[in-house]
C-alpha positions as CSV (number, residue, x, y, z in Angstrom):
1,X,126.7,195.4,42.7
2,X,126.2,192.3,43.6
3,X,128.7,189.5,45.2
4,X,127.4,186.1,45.8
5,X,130.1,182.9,47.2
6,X,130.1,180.3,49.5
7,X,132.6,181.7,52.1
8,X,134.4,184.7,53.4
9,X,137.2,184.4,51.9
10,X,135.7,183.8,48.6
11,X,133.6,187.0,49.2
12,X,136.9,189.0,49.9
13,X,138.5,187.9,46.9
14,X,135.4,189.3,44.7
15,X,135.2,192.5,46.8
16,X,139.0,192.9,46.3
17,X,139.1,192.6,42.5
18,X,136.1,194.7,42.4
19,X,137.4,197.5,44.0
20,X,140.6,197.4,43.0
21,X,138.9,197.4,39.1
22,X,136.0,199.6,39.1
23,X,136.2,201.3,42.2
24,X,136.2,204.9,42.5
25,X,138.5,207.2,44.7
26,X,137.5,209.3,47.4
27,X,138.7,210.8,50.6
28,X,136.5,210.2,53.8
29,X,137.6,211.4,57.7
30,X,140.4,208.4,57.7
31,X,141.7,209.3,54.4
32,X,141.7,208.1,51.0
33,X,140.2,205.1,49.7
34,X,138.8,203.8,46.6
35,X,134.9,202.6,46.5
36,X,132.0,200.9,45.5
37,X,128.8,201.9,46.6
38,X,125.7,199.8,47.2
39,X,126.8,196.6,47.5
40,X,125.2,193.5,48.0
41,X,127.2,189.9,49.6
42,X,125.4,187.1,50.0
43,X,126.9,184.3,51.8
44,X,125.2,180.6,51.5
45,X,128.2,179.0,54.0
46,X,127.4,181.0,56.7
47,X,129.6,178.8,58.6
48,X,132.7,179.4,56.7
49,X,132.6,182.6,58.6
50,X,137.0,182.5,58.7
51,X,139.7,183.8,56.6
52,X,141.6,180.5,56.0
53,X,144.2,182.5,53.5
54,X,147.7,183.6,55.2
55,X,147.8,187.2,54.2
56,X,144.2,187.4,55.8
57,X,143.9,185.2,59.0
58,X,141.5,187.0,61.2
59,X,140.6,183.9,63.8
60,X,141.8,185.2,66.9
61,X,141.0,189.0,66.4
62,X,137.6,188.2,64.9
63,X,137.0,185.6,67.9
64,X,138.2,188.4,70.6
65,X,135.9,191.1,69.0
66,X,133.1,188.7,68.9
67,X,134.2,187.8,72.4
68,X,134.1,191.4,73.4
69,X,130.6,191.7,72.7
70,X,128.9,188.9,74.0
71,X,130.8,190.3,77.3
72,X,128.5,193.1,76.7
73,X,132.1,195.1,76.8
74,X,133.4,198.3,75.7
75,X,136.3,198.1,77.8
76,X,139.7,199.3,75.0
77,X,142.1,196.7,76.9
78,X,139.8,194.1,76.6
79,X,139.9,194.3,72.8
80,X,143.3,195.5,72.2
81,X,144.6,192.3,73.5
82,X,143.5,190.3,70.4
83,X,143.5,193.4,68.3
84,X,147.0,195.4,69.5
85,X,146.2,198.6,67.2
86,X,142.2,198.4,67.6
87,X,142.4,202.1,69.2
88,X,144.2,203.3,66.2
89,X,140.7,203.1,64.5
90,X,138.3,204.3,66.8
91,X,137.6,206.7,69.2
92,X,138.3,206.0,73.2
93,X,137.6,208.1,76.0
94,X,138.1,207.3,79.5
95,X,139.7,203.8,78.2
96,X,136.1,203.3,77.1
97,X,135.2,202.9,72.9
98,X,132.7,205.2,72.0
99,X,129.7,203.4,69.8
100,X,130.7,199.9,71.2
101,X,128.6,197.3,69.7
102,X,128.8,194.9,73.3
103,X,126.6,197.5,75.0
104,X,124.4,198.5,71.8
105,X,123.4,195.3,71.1
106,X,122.9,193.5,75.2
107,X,122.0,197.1,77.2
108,X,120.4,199.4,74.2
109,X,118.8,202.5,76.5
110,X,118.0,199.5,79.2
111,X,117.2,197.1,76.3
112,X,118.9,193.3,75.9
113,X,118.0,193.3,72.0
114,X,119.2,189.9,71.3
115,X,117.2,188.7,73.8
116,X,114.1,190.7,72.6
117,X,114.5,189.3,69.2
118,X,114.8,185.8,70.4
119,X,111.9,185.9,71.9
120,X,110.1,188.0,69.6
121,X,110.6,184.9,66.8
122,X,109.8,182.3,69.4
123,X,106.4,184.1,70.0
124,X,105.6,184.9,66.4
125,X,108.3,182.7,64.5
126,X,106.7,184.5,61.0
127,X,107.5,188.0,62.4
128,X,109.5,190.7,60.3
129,X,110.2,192.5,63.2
130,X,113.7,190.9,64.8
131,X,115.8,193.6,64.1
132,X,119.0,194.6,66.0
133,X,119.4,198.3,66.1
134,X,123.3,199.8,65.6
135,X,123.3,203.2,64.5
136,X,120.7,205.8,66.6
137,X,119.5,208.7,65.7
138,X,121.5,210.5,67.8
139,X,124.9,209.7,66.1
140,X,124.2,211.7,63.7
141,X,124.6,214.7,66.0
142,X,127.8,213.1,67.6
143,X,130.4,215.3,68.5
144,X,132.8,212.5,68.0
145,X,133.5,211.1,64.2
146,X,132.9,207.6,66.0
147,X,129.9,206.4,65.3
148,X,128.5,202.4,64.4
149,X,129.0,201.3,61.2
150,X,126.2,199.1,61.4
151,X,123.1,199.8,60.8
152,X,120.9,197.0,61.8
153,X,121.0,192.9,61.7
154,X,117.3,191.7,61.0
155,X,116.3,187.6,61.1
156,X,113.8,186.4,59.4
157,X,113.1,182.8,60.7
158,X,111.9,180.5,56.9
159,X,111.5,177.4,55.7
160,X,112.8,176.5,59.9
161,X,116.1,177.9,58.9
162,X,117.4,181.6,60.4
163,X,118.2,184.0,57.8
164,X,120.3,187.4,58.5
165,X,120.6,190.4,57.3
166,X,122.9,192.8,58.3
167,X,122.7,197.0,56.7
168,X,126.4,198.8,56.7
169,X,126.3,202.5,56.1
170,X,130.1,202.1,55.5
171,X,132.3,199.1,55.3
172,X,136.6,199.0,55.7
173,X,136.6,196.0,53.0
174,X,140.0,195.0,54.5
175,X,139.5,195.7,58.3
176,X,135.6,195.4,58.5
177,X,134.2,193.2,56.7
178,X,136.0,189.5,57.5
179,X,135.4,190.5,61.0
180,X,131.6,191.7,60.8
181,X,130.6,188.6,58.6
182,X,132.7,186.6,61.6
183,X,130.9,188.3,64.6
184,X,127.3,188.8,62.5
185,X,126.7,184.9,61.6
186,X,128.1,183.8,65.0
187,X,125.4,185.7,66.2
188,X,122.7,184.3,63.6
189,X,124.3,181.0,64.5
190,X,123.5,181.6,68.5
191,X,120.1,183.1,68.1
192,X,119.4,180.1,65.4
193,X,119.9,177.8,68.4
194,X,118.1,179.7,71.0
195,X,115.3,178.8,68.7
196,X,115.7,175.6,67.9
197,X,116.3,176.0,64.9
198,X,119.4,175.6,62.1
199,X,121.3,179.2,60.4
200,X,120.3,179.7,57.0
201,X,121.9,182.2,54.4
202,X,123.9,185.3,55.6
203,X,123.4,188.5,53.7
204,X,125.4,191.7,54.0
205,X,124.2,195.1,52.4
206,X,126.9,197.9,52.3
207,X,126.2,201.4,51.6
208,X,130.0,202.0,50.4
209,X,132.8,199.4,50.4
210,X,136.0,200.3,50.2
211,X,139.6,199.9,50.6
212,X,142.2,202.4,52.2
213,X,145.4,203.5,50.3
214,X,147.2,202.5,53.4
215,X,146.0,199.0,52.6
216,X,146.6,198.4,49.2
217,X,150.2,196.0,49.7
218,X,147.8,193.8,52.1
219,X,144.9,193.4,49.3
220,X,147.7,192.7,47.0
221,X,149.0,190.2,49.1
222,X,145.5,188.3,49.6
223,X,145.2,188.4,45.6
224,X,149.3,187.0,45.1
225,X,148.9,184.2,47.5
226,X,146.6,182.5,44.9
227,X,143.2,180.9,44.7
228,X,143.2,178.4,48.0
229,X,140.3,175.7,48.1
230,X,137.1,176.9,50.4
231,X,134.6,175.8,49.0
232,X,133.2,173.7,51.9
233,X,135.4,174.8,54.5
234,X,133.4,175.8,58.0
235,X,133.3,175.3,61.2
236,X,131.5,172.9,62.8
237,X,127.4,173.1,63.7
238,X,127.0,174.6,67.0
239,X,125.8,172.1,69.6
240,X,121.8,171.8,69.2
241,X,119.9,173.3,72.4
242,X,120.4,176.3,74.8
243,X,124.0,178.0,73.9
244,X,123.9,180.5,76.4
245,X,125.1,178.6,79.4
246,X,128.0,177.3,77.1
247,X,128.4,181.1,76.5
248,X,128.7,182.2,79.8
249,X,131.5,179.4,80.4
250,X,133.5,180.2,77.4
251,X,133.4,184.3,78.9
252,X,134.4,182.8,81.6
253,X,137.7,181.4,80.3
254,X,138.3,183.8,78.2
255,X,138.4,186.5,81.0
256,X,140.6,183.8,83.4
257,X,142.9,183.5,80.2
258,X,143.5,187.2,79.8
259,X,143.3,189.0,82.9
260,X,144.2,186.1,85.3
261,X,146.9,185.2,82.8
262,X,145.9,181.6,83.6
263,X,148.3,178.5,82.4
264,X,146.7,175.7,83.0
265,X,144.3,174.0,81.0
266,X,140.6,174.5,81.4
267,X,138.7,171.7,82.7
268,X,136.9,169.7,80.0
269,X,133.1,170.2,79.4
270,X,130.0,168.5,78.0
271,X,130.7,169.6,74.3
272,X,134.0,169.5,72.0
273,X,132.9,172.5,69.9
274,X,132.8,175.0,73.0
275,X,135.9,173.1,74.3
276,X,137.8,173.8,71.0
277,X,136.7,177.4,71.5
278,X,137.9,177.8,75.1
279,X,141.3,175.8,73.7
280,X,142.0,178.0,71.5
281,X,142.1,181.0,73.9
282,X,144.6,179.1,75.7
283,X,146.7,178.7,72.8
284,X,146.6,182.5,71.9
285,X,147.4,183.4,76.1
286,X,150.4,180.8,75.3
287,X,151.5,182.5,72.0
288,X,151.2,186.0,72.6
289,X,153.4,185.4,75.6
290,X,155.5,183.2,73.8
291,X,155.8,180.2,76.1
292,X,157.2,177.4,73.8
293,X,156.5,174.9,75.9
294,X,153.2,175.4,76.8
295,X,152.1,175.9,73.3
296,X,153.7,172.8,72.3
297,X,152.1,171.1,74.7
298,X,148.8,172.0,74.6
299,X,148.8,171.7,70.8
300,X,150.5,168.0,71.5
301,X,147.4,168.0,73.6
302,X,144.3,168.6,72.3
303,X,145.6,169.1,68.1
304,X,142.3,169.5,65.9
305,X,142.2,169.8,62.3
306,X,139.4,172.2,62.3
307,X,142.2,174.9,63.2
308,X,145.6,173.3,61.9
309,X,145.8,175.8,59.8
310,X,145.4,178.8,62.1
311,X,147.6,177.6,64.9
312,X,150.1,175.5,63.4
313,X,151.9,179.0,61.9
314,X,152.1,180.3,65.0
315,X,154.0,177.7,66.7
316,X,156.4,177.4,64.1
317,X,157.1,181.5,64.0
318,X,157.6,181.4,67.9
319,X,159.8,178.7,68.0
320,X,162.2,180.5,65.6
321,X,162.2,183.4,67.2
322,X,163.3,181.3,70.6
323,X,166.4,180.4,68.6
């Protein structure tokens, strides 16, 4: 099957119905769920990487998980504050996730992949050989049921555009995929800068795509809320040059933010789009601890329409519950 749409949340509306229609049920180790199997999603807005719908807003969990891996992480508390039942889906030992992608992707047996694939396409820009590597060999002895659901993410650098492709063995249509398109074309977007280049298309092959029984009421919900417009809904470009010392700044925040529990604002830097970024982990430390006043504030602040619709909600649902 093939699903073909300009954003993510186009792309989960297709899936949806599709399962929902001609999807067959099954039982796997979480339990049972209906499927379709070999599925291919291409995306040609691969900056409209954000569920803009109500019954699907992923921003903040999708930004900490992205978050979590850049930090080369695989820390469970680190995750579980943007994702509060993230352990109820994988397997933690030691307070540590077994098959974190953080350390698979940055310290792979003693190897930064990202940063071998970057420079792999700036020596030989034509190469078909930028692939990062998810699932190992050895997983599939594992003792644990916990193993990548990713396969691999190649880039193919054409027509000075940076392509991605990213192979699922398995993929939680609900749970999965709005977050793996999130984290997967913010990485494209990243290594498409290191390059000097701009993102192209963002392709996502699934071995089976499915939806949990558990999950039904939510896909029902995303369906009931109606068709919303998305069609040329994205973020902004990334800032043209070297992202990685922007990187390093937004980690920065983030980890003053949730660990230091830090109110203040964060000093201003050279580019609005990483500022927006950091911003908006100081409007989640303000929500999740439900400081009115700081929230209010700092949306009174620094308000951007790029994510009204994200943080506006929020606001509103902690100030009634102040009353």
């Amino acid at each position: 099957m093939r699903i073909e749409a300009a954003t993510v949340d186009d792309v989960l509306r297709k899936a949806y119905e599709a399962i929902v229609d001609s999807g067959s049920e099954t039982t796997s180790t979480r339990g049972k769920n209906r499927e379709i199997v070999a599925v291919q999603i291409l995306i040609s807005e691969a900056r409209a990487r954000v569920s803009r719908t109500e019954a699907r807003a992923t921003l903040y969990s999708a930004l900490g998980e992205l978050l979590w891996y850049l930090a080369k992480s695989d820390a469970i508390g680190f995750i579980e504050y943007y994702a509060p039942k993230y352990a109820k889906h994988v397997t933690v030992e030691d307070g540590r996730v077994v098959a974190a992608y953080g350390p698979r992707l940055f310290n792979f047996r003693g190897v930064d992949q990202v940063r071998q694939v970057i420079e792999l396409l700036k020596a030989r820009p034509s190469s078909r050989q930028a692939v990062l590597q998810f699932f190992d060999c050895s997983d599939l002895a594992a003792e644990t049921r916990e193993v990548p659901c990713t396969c691999t993410v190649q880039f193919l650098l054409r027509n000075e555009k940076l392509e991605a492709i990213a192979s699922m063995r398995s993929n939680d249509a609900v749970r999965g995929l709005p977050h793996d398109v999130f984290a997967f074309t913010f990485l494209q977007e990243i290594i498409s800068r290191s390059l000097g280049v701009d993102v192209g298309r963002y392709h996502h092959w699934v071995g089976s795509l499915h939806i949990y029984d558990d999950d039904r009421e939510v896909v029902g919900d995303f369906v009931n809320e109606g068709w919303q417009q998305t069609v040329g809904i994205a973020m902004l470009p990334m800032p043209i040059g070297d992202p990685w010392p922007q990187i390093e700044r937004l980690l920065e925040a983030e980890r003053a933010f949730r660990v230091d529990q830090r109110g203040d604002p964060w000093p201003a830097g050279e580019f609005r789009y990483w500022d927006d970024l950091i911003w908006l982990l100081e409007m989640f430390r303000h929500i999740k601890l439900r400081d009115v006043a700081r929230a209010v504030d700092s949306w009174d602040r620094r308000k951007t329409v790029a994510f009204d619709a994200f943080i506006r909600p929020r606001i509103e649902r902690i100030k009634g519950a102040k009353k």
